[in-house]
C-alpha positions in Angstrom: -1.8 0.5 26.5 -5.1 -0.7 27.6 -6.5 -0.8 23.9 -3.4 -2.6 23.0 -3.9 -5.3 25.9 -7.7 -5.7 25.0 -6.8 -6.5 21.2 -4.3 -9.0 21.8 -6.4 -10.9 24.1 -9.1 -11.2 21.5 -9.3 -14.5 20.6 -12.1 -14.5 18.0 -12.2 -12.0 14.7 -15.2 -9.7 15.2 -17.4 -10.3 12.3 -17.7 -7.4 9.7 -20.5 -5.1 9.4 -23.4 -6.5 7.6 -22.7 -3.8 4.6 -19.4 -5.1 3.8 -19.9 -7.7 0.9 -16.1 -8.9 0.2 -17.8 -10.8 -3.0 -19.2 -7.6 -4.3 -16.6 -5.2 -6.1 -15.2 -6.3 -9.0 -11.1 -6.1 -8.4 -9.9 -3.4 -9.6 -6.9 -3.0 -12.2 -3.1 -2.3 -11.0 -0.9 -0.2 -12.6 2.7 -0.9 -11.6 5.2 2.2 -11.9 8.9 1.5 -11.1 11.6 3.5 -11.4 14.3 5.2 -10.0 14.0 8.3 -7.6 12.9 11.2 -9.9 12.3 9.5 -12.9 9.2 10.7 -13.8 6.9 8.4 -11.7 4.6 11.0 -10.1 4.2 12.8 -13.4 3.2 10.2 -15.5 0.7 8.8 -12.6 -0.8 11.7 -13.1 -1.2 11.6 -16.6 -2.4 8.3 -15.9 -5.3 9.2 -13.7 -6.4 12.2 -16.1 -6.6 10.5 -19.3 -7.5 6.7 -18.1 -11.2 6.0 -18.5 -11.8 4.8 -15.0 -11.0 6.3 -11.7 -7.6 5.3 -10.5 -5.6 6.1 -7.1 -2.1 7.0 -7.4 -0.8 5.5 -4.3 3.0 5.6 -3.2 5.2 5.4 -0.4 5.8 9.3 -0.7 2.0 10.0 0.1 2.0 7.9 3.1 5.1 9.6 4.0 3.3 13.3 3.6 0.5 11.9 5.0 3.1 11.4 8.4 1.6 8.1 9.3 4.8 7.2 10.4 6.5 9.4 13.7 8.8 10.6 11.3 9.4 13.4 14.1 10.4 11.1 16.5 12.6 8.9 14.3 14.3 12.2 13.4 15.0 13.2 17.2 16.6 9.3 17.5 13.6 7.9 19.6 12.6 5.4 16.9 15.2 3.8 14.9 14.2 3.9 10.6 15.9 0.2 10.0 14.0 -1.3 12.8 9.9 0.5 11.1 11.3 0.2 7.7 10.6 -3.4 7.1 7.1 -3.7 8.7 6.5 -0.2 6.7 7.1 -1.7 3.2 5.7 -5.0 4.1 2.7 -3.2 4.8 2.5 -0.6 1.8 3.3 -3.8 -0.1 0.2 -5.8 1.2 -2.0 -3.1 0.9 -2.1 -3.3 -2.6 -3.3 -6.6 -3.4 -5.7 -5.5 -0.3 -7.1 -2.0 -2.1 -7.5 -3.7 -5.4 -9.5 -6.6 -4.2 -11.8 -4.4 -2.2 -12.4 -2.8 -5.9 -10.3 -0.4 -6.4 -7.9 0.5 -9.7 -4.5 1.6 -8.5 -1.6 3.4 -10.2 1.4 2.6 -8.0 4.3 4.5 -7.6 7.5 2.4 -6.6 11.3 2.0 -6.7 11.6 -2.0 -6.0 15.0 -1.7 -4.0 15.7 -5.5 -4.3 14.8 -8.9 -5.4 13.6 -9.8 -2.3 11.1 -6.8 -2.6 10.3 -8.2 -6.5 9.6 -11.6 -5.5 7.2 -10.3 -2.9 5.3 -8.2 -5.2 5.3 -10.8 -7.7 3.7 -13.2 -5.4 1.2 -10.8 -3.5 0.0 -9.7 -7.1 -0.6 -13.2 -8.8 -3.5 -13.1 -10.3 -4.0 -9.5 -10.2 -4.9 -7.5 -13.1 -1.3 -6.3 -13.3 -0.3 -3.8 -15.9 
């Protein structure tokens, strides 16, 4: 809890390291996959990534999931409650995008957009993106 003290205290942003050029990459291209749950997403993001020119990341909320960023233990065993992480979860997967291609890189993304609310959001976080 210490760590978690010092940060919020920190008034001023700590400057990036001096090999960090944000101007530098190019952004990179966004490939929007929606659909419902096994529809095919995952397959064809991988067809994607093996027959597009470029290098693309297939990025979804499955491979955080496997990746257990979340204490999914925990919310299992009833210590944390899913509807209380789920919206700060998909905010985040949802900002991250816009995030990962401006830092350069071309993203195939796997998604089922629940509701409109979750539409609009993309809609706005993407504008201006090279959206496909």
């Amino acid at each position: 809890m210490r760590y978690v003290k010092h940060v919020r205290q920190h008034k001023t942003p700590r400057p990036m390291p001096s090999s960090f050029d944000p101007a530098s990459p190019a952004p990179g291209k966004i490939i929007l996959l929606n659909g419902a749950s096994s529809s095919g997403k995952s397959t064809l993001a991988a067809a994607l990534q093996n027959a597009l020119d470029e290098p693309f990341w297939h990025y979804s909320i499955d491979h955080l999931l496997a990746a257990k960023i979340l204490p999914t233990e925990r919310v299992d065993r009833g210590h944390f409650l899913w509807k209380d992480l789920r919206p700060s979860f998909f905010a985040g997967f949802h900002a991250s995008v816009p995030a990962l291609a401006a830092a350069g890189n071309n993203l195939v993304v796997e998604r089922i957009i629940e509701t409109e609310e979750w539409m609009s959001r993309l809609i706005k976080l993407l504008h201006g993106s090279d959206l496909f």
